[in-house]
C-alpha positions in Angstrom: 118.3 13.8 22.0 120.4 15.6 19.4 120.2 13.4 16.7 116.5 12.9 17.7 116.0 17.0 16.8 118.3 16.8 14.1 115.8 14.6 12.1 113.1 16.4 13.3 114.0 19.8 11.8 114.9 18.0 8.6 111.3 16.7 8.7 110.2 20.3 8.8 111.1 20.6 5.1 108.8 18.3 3.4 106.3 20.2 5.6 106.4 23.3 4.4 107.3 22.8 1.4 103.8 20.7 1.5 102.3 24.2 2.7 103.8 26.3 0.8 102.6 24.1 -2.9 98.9 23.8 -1.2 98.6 27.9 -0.5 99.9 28.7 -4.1 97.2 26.0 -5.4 94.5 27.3 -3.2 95.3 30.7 -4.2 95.6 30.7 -8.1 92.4 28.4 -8.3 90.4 31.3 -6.6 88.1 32.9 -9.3 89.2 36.5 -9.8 92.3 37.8 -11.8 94.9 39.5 -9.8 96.1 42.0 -12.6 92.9 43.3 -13.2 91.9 43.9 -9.7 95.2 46.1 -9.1 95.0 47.5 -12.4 90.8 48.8 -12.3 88.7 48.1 -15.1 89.4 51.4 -16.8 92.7 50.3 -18.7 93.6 49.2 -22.1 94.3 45.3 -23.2 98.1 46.5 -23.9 98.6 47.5 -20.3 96.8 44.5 -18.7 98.9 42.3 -20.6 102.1 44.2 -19.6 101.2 43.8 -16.2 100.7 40.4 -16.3 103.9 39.6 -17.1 105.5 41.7 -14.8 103.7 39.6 -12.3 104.4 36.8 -14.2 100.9 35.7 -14.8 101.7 35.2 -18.0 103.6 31.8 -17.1 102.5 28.4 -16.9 101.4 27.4 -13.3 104.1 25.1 -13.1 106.4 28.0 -14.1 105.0 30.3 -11.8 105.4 27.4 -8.7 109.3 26.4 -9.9 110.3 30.3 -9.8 108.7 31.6 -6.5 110.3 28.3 -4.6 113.8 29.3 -6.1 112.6 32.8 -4.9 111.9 31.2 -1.5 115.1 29.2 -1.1 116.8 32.7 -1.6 115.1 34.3 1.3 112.7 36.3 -1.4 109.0 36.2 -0.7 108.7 38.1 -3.6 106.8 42.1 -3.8 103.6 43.1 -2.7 101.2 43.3 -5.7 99.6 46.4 -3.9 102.5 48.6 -2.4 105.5 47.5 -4.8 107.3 46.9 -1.9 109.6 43.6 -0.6 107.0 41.4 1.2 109.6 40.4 3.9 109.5 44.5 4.2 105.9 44.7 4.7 105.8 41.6 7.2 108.3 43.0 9.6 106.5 46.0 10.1 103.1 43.9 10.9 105.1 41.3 12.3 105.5 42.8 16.2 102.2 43.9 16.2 101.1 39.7 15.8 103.8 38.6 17.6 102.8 41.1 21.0 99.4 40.0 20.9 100.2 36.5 20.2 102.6 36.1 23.8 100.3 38.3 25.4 97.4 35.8 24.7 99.5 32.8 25.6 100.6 34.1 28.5 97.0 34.6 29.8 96.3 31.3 28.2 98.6 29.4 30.1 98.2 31.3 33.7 94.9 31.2 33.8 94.2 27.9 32.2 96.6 25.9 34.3 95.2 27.6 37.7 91.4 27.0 36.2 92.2 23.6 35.2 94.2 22.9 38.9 91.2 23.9 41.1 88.4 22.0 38.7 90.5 18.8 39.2 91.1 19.4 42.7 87.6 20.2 43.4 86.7 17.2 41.4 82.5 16.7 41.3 81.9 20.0 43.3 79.4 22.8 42.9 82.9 25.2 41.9 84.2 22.2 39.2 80.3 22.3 37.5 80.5 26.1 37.5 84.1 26.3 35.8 82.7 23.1 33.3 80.0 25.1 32.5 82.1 28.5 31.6 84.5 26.5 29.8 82.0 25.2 27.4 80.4 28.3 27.0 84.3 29.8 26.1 84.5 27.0 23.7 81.7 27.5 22.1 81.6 31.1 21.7 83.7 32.6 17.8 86.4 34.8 18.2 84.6 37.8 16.7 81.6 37.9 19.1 83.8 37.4 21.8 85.9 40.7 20.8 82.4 42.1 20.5 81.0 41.6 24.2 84.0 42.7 25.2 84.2 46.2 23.6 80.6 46.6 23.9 81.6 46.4 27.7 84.6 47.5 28.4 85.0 50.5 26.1 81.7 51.3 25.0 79.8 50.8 28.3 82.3 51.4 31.0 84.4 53.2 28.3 87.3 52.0 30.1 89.6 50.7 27.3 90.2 51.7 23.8 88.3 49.8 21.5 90.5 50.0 18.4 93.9 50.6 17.5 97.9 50.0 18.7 99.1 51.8 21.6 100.4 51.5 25.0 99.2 48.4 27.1 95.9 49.6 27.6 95.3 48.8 23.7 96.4 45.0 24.1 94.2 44.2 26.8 91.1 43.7 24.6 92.2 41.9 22.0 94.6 39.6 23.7 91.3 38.5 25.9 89.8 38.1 23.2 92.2 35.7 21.4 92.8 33.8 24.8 89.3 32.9 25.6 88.9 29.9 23.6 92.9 28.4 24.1 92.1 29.4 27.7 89.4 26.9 28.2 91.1 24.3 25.9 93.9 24.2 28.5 92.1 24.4 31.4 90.0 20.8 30.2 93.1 19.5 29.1 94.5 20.6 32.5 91.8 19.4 34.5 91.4 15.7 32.8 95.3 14.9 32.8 95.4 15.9 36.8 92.1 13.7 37.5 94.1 10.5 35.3 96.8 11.3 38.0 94.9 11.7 41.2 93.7 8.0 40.4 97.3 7.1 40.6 98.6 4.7 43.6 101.7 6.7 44.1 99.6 9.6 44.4 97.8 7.9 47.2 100.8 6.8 48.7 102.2 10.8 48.5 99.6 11.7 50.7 100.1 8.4 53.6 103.9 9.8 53.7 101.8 13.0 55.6 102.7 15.3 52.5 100.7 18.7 52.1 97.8 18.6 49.6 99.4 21.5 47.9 103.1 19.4 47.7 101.0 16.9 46.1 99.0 18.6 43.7 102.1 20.6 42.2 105.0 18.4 43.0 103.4 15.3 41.7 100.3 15.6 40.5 100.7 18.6 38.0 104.4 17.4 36.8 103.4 13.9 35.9 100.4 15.5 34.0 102.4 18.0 32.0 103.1 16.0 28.9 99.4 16.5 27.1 99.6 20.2 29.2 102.5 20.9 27.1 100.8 19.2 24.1 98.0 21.1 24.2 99.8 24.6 24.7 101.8 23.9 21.6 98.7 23.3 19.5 97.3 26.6 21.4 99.8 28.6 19.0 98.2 27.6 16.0 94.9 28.2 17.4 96.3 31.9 18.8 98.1 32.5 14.9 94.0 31.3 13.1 92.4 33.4 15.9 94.5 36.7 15.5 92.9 37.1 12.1 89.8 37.7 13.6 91.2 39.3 16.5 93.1 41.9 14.7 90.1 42.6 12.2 87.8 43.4 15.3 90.1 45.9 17.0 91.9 47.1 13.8 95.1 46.0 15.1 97.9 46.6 12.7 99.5 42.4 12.7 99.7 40.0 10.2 96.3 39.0 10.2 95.2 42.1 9.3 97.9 42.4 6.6 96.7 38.6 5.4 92.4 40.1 5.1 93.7 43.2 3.0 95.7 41.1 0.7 92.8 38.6 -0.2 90.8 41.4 -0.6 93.0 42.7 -3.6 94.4 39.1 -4.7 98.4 40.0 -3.2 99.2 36.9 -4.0 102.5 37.4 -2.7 101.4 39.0 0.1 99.3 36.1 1.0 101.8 33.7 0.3 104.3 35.3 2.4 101.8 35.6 5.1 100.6 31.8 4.9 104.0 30.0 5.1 105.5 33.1 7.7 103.1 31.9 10.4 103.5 28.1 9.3 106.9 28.6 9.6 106.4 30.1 13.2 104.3 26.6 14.0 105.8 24.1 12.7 108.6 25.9 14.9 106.7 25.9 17.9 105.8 22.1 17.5 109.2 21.4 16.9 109.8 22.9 20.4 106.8 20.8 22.1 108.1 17.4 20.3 111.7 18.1 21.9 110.2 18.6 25.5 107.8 16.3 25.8 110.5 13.8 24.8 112.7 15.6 27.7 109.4 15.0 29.9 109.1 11.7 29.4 112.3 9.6 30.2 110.2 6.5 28.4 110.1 7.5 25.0 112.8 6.3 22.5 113.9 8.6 20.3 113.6 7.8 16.7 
């Protein structure tokens, strides 16, 4: 198992070094010229051209890609464009907000998804398991952004129950991380619900219940722990879903994260910014996939590490 990880965090490298050339292509490509959006229109050749090369814009692409991964290897993402200030410095204040609403979202993601997904499979082919099918899909179907706005149309201007916008004590967080949740919610609970029914087929499940063992011993002693390897799977993938989703989350219900911080900087071209943004929450991913690989291979005493 060690050695197994071992070469699985060295495989991490060619990753996101992968990421990080891709989101400096993507974002030097983009029509629009970064100096000149920072600097206004109203300013003299001279000064454009100074500020170009203090941003180094001045510098082959090739140039400009060699020095920000030296920059990278140091620990330096570079400064903001917009503020003047260390990226890392900007990111860790935004970083919290992202990260609360994040766990918060997998939390409810995971509880209520595994309990959804439990009594759909249990209830296989009943009136309740074509009622939670049908929500699902709806949840599925429905964007991040008109989720957020049902549910402030609702809750805080309807009801006017919770706030609609802003950071603040847990009353703030409720909206948005329901919002981010919906769709990983009903991801997990169909993921949930098909690897229990592949199960419940099993003979040893059959033979569980001639031993005179409670339903409930069955469903959670054997039938959910022999299903928890594509559970697992799928809650893993959930975090990049929850890390795309926040953008739009945090837009919504102005909520002061990364996402936010990631919209205002391709607004004004931060390259940096964006940069430091982009391979942060890769960074956090890959991480978290990392994680999954290592217990799923824990889960399953088949596999052969390699």
């Amino acid at each position: 198992m060690g050695t197994y990880t071992i070469r699985r965090c060295l495989l991490l490298i060619p990753v996101l070094f992968a990421i990080s050339l891709l989101t400096f292509v993507l974002v030097h490509v983009t029509p629009g010229d970064a100096a000149q959006i920072i600097a206004g229109q109203e300013v003299t050749d001279v000064f454009l051209a100074r500020l170009r090369s203090e941003m180094r814009l001045d510098k082959p692409l090739v140039l400009q890609y060699t020095l920000y991964i030296q920059d990278l290897f140091k620990g330096d993402l570079g400064k903001s464009y917009r503020t003047h200030r260390p990226v890392l410095e900007e990111i860790g204040f935004a970083f919290p907000a992202t990260i609360t609403l994040t766990a918060a979202a997998m939390c409810i993601s995971i509880l209520v998804g595994l309990f959804v997904g439990i009594v759909s499979a249990v209830k296989h082919n009943s009136f309740l398991d074509n009622l939670v099918r049908s929500v699902l899909l709806v949840s599925v179907s429905m964007p991040v952004f008109w989720t957020g706005l049902l549910l402030m149309y609702f809750f805080s201007v309807r009801l006017q129950l919770l706030p609609s916008t802003g950071r603040g004590g847990i009353e703030y967080l409720i909206l948005p991380a329901l919002t981010l949740s919906t769709y990983s919610t009903a991801l997990l609970a169909r993921t949930t619900r098909s690897a229990m029914l592949d199960v419940i087929r099993e003979d040893f499940i059959t033979v569980a219940r001639a031993k005179g063992l409670s339903n409930l011993t069955v469903i959670l002693k054997h039938v959910l722990r022999n299903a928890l390897i594509p559970i697992v799977t799928m809650a893993g993938v959930n975090t990049g879903i929850l890390l795309g989703g926040a953008i739009l989350a945090e837009t919504v219900f102005a909520w002061p994260g990364m996402g936010r911080l990631l919209v205002e900087s391709l607004h004004t071209r931060d390259v940096p910014m964006i940069q430091g943004c982009v391979m942060i929450s890769a960074g956090i991913f890959v991480l978290v996939n990392l994680c999954v690989d290592v217990v799923v291979t824990w889960l399953n005493p088949q596999v052969k590490y390699g």
